[in-house]
mmCIF file of the N, C-alpha and C atoms, coordinates in Angstrom:
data_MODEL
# 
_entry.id   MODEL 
# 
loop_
_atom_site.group_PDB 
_atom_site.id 
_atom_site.type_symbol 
_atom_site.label_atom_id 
_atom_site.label_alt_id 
_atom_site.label_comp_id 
_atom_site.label_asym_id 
_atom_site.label_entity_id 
_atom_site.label_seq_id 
_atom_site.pdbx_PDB_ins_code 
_atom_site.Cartn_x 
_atom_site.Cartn_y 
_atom_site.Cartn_z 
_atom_site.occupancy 
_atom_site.B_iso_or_equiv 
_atom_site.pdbx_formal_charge 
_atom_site.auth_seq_id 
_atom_site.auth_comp_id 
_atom_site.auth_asym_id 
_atom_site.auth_atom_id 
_atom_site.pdbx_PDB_model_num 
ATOM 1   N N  . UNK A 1 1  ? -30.713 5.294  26.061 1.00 0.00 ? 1  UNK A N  1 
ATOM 2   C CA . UNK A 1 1  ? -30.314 5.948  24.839 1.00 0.00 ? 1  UNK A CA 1 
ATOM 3   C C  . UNK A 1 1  ? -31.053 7.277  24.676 1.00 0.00 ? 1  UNK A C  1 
ATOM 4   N N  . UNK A 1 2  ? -32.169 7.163  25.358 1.00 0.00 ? 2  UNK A N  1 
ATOM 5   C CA . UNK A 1 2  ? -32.911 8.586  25.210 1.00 0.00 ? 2  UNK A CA 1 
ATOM 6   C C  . UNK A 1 2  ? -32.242 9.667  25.790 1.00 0.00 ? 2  UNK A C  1 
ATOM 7   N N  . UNK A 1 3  ? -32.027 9.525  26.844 1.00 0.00 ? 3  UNK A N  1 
ATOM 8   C CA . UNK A 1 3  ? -31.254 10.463 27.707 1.00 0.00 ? 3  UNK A CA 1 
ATOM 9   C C  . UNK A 1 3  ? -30.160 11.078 27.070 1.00 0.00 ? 3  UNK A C  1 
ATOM 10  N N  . UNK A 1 4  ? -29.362 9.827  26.815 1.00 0.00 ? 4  UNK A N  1 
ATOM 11  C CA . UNK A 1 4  ? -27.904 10.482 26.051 1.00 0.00 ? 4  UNK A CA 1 
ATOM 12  C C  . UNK A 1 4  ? -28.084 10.794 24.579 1.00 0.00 ? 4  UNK A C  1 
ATOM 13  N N  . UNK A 1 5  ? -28.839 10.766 23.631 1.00 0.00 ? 5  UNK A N  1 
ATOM 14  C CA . UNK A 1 5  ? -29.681 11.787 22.920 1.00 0.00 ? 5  UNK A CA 1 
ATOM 15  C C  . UNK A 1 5  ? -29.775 13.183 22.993 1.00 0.00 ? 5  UNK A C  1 
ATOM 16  N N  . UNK A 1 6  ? -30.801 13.057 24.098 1.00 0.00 ? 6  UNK A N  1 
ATOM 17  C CA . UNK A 1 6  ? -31.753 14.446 24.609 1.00 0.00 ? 6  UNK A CA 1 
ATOM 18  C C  . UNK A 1 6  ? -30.397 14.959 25.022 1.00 0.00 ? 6  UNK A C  1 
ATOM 19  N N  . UNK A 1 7  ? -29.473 14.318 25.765 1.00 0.00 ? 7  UNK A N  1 
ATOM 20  C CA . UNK A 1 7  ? -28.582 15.962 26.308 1.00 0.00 ? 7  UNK A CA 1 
ATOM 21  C C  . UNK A 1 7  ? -27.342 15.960 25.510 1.00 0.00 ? 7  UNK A C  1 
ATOM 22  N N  . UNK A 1 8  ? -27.381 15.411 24.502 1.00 0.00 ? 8  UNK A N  1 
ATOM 23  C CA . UNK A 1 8  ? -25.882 15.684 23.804 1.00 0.00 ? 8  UNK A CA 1 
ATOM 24  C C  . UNK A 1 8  ? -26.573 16.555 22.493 1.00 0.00 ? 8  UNK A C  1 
ATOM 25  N N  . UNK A 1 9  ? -27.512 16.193 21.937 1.00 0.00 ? 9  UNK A N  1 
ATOM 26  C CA . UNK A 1 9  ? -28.170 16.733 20.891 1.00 0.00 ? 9  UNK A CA 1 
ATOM 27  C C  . UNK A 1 9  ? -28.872 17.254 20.534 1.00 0.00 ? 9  UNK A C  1 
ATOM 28  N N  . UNK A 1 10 ? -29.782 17.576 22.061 1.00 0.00 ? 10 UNK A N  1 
ATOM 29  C CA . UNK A 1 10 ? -31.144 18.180 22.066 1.00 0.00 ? 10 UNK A CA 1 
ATOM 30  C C  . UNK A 1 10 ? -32.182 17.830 21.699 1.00 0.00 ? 10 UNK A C  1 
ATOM 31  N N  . UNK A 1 11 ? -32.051 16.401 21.113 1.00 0.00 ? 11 UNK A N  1 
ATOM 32  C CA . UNK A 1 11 ? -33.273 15.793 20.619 1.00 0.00 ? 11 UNK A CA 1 
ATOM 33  C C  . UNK A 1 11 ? -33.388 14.576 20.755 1.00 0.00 ? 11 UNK A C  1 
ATOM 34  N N  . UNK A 1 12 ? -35.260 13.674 21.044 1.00 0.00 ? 12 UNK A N  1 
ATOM 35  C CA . UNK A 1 12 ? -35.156 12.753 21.289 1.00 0.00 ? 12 UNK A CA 1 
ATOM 36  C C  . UNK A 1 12 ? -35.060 11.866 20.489 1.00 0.00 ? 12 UNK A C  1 
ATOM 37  N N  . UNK A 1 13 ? -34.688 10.203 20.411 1.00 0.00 ? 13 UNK A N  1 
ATOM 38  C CA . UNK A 1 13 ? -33.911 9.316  19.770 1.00 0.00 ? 13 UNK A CA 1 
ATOM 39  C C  . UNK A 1 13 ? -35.487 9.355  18.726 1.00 0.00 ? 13 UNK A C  1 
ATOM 40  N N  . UNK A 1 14 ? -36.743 9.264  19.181 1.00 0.00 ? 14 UNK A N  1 
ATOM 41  C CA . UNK A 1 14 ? -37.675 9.009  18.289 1.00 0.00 ? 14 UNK A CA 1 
ATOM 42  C C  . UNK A 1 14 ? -37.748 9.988  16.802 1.00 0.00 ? 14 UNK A C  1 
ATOM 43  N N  . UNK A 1 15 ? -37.481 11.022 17.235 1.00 0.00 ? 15 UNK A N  1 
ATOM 44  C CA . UNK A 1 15 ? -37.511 12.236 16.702 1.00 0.00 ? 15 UNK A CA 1 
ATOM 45  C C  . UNK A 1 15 ? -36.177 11.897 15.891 1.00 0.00 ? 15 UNK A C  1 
ATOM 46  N N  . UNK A 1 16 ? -34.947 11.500 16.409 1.00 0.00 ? 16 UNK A N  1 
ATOM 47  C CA . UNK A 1 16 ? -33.481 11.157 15.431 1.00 0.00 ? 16 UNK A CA 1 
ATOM 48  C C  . UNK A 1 16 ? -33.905 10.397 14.518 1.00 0.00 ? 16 UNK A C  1 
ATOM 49  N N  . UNK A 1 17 ? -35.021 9.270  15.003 1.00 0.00 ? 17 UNK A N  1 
ATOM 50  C CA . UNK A 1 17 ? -34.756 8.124  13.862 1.00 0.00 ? 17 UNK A CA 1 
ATOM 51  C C  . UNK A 1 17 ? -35.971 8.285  13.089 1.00 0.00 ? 17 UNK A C  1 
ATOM 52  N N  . UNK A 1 18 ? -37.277 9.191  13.376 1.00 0.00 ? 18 UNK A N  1 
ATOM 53  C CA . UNK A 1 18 ? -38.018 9.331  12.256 1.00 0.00 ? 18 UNK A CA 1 
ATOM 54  C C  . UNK A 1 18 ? -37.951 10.773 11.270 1.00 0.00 ? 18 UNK A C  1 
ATOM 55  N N  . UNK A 1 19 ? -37.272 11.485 11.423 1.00 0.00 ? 19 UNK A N  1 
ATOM 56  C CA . UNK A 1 19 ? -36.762 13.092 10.801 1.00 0.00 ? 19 UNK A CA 1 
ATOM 57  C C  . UNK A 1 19 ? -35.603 13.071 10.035 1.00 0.00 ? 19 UNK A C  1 
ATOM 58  N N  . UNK A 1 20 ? -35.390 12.885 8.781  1.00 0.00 ? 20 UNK A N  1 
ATOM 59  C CA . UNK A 1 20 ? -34.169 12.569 7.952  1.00 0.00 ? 20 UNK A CA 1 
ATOM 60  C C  . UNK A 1 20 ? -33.409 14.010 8.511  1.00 0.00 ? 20 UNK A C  1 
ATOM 61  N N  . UNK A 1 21 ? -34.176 15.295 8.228  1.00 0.00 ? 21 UNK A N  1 
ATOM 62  C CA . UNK A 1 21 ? -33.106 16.361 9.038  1.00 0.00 ? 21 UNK A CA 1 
ATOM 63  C C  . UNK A 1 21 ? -32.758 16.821 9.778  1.00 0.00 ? 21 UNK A C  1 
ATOM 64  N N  . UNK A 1 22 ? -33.169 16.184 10.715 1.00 0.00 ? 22 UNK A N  1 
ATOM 65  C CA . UNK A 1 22 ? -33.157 16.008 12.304 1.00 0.00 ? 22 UNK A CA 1 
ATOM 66  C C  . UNK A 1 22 ? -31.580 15.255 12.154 1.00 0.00 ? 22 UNK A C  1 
ATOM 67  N N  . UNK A 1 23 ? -31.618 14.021 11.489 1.00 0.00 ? 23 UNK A N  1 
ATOM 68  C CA . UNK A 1 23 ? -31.228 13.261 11.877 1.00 0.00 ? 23 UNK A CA 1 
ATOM 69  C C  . UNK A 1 23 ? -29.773 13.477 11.167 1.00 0.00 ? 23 UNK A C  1 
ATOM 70  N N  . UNK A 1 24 ? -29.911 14.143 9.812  1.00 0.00 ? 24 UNK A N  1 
ATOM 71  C CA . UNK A 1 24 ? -28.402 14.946 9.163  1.00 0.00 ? 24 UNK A CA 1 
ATOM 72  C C  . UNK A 1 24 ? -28.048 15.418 9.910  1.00 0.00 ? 24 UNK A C  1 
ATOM 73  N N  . UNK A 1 25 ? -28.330 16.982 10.756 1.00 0.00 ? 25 UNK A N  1 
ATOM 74  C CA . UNK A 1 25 ? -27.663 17.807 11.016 1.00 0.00 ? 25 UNK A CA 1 
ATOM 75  C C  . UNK A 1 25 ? -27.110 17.034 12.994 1.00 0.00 ? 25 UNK A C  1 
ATOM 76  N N  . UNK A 1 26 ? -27.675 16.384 13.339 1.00 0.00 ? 26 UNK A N  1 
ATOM 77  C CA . UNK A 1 26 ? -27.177 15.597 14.654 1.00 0.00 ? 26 UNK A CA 1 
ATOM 78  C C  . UNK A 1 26 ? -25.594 14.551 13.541 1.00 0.00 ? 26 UNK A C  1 
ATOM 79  N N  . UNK A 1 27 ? -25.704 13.932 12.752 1.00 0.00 ? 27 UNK A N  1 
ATOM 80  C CA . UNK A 1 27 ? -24.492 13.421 12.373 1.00 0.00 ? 27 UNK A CA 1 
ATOM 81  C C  . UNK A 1 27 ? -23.792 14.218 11.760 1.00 0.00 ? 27 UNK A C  1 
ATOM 82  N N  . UNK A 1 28 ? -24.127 15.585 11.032 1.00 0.00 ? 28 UNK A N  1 
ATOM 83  C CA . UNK A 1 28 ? -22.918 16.630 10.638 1.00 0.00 ? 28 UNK A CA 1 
ATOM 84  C C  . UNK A 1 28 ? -22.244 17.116 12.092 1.00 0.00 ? 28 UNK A C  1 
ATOM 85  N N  . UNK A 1 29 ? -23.023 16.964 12.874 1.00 0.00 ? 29 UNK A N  1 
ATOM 86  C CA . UNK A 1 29 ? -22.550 17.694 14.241 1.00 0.00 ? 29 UNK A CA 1 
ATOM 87  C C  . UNK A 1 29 ? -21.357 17.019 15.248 1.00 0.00 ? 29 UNK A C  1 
ATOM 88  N N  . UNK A 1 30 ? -21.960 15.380 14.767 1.00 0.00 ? 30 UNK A N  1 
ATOM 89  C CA . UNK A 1 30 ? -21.039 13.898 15.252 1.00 0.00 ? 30 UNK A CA 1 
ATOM 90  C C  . UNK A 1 30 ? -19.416 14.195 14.803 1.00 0.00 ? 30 UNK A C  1 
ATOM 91  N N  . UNK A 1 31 ? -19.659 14.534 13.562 1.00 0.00 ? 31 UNK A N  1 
ATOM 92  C CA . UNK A 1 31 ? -18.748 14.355 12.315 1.00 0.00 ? 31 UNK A CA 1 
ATOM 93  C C  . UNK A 1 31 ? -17.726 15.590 12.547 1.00 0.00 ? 31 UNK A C  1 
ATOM 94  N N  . UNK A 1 32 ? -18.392 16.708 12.475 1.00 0.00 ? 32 UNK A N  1 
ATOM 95  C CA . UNK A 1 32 ? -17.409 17.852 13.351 1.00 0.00 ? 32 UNK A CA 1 
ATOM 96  C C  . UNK A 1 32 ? -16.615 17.402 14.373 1.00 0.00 ? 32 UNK A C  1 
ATOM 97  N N  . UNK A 1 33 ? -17.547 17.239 15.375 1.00 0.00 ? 33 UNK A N  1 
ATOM 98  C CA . UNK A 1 33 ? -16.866 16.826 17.057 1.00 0.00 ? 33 UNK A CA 1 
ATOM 99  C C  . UNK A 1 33 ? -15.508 15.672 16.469 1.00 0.00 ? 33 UNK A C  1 
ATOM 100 N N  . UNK A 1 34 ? -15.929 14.612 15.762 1.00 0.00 ? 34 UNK A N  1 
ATOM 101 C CA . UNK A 1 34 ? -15.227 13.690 15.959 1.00 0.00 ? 34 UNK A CA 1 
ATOM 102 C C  . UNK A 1 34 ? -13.707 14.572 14.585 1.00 0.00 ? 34 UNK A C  1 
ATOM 103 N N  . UNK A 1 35 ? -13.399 15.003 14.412 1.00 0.00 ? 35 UNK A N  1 
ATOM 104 C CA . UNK A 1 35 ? -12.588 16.052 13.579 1.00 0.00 ? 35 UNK A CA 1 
ATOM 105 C C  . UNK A 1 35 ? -11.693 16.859 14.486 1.00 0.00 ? 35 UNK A C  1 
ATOM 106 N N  . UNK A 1 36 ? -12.785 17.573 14.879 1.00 0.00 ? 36 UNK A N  1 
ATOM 107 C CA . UNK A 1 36 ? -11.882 18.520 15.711 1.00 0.00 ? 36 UNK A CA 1 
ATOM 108 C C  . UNK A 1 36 ? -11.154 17.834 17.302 1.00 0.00 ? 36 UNK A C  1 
ATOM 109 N N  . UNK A 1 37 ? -11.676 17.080 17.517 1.00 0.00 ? 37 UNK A N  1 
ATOM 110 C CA . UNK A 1 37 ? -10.873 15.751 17.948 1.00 0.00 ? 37 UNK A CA 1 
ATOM 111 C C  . UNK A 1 37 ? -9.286  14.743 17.578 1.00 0.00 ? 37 UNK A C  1 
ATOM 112 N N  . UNK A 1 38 ? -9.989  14.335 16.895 1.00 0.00 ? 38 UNK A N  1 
ATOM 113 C CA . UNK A 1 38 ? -8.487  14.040 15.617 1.00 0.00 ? 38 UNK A CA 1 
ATOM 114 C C  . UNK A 1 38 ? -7.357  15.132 16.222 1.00 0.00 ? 38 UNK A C  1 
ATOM 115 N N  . UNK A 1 39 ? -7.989  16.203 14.895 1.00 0.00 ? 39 UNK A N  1 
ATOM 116 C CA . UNK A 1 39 ? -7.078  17.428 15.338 1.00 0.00 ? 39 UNK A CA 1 
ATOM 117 C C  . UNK A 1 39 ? -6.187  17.721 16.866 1.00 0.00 ? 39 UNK A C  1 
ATOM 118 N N  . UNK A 1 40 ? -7.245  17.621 17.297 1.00 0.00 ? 40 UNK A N  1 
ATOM 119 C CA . UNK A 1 40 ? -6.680  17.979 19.038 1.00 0.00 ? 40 UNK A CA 1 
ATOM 120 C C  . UNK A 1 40 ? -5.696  16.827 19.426 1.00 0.00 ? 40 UNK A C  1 
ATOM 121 N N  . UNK A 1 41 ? -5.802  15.892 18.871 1.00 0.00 ? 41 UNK A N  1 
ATOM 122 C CA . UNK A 1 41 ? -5.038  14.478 19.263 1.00 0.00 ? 41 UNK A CA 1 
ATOM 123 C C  . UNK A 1 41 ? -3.967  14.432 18.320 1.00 0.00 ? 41 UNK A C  1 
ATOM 124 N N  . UNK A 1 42 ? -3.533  15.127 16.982 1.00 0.00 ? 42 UNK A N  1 
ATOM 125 C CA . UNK A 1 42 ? -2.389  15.346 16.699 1.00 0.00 ? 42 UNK A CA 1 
ATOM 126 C C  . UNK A 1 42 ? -1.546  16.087 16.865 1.00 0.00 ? 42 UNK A C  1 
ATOM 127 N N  . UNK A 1 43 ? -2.216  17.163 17.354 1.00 0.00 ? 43 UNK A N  1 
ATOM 128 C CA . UNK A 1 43 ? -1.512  18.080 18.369 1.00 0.00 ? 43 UNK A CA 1 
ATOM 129 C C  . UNK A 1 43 ? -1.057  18.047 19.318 1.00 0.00 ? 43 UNK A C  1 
ATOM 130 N N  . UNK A 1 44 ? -1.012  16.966 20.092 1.00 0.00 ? 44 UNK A N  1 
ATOM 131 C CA . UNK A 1 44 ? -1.056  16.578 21.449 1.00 0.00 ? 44 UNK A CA 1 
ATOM 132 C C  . UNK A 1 44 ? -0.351  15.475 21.463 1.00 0.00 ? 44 UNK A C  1 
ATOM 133 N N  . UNK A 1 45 ? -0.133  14.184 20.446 1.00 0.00 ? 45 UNK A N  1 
ATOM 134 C CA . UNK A 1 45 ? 0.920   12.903 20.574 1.00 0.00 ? 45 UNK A CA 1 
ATOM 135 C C  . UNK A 1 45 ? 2.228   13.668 20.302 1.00 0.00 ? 45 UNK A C  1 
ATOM 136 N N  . UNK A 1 46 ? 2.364   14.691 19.963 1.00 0.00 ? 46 UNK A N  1 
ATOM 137 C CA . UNK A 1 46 ? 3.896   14.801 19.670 1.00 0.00 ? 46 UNK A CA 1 
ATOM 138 C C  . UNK A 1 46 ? 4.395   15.218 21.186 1.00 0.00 ? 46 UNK A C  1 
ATOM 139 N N  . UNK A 1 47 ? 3.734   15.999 21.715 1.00 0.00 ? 47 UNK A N  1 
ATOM 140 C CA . UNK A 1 47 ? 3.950   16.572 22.970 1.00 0.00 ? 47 UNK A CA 1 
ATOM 141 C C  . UNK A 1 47 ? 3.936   15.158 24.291 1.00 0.00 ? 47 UNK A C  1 
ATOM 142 N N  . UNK A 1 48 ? 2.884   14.179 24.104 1.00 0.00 ? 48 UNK A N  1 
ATOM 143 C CA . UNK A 1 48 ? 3.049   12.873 24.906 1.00 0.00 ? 48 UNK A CA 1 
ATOM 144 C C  . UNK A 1 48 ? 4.485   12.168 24.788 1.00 0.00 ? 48 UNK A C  1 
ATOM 145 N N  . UNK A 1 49 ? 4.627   12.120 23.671 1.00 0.00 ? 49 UNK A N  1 
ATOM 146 C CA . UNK A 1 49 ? 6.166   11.503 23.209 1.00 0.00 ? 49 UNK A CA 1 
ATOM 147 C C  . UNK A 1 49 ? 7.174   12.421 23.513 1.00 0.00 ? 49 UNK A C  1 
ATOM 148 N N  . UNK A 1 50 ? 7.218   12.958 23.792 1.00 0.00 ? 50 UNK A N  1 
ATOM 149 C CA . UNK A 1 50 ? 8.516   14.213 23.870 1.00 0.00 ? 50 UNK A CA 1 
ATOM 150 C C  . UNK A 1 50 ? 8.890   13.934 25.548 1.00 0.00 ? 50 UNK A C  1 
ATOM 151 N N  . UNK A 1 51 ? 7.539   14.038 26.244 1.00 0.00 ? 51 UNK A N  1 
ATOM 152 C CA . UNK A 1 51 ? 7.219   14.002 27.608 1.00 0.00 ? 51 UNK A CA 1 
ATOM 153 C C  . UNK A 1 51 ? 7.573   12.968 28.343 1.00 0.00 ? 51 UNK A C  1 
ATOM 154 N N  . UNK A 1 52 ? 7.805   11.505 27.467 1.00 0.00 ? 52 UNK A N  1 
ATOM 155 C CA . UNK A 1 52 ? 8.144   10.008 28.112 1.00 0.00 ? 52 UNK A CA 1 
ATOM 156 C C  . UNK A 1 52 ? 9.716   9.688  28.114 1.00 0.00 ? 52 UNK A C  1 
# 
């Protein structure tokens, strides 16, 4: 878990779980990614379905 921490977020898991703003701005960052995701994936089922 450290690893995948340190290179997705730049910071280590000890540091995530004792730093409340450490630990906000790594889940505002989650919270983006997982959004602009979404997004990208409704953009993209209409075009899968069209394609089958």
């Amino acid at each position: 878990m450290e690893k995948a921490m340190q290179s997705s977020h730049g910071v280590g898991y000890e540091t995530y779980m004792t730093k409340h703003d450490v630990r906000m701005e790594v889940e505002m960052r989650r919270e983006e990614d997982y959004k602009k995701e979404q997004q990208l994936l409704q953009e993209l089922d209409p075009q899968l379905h069209n394609k089958l």
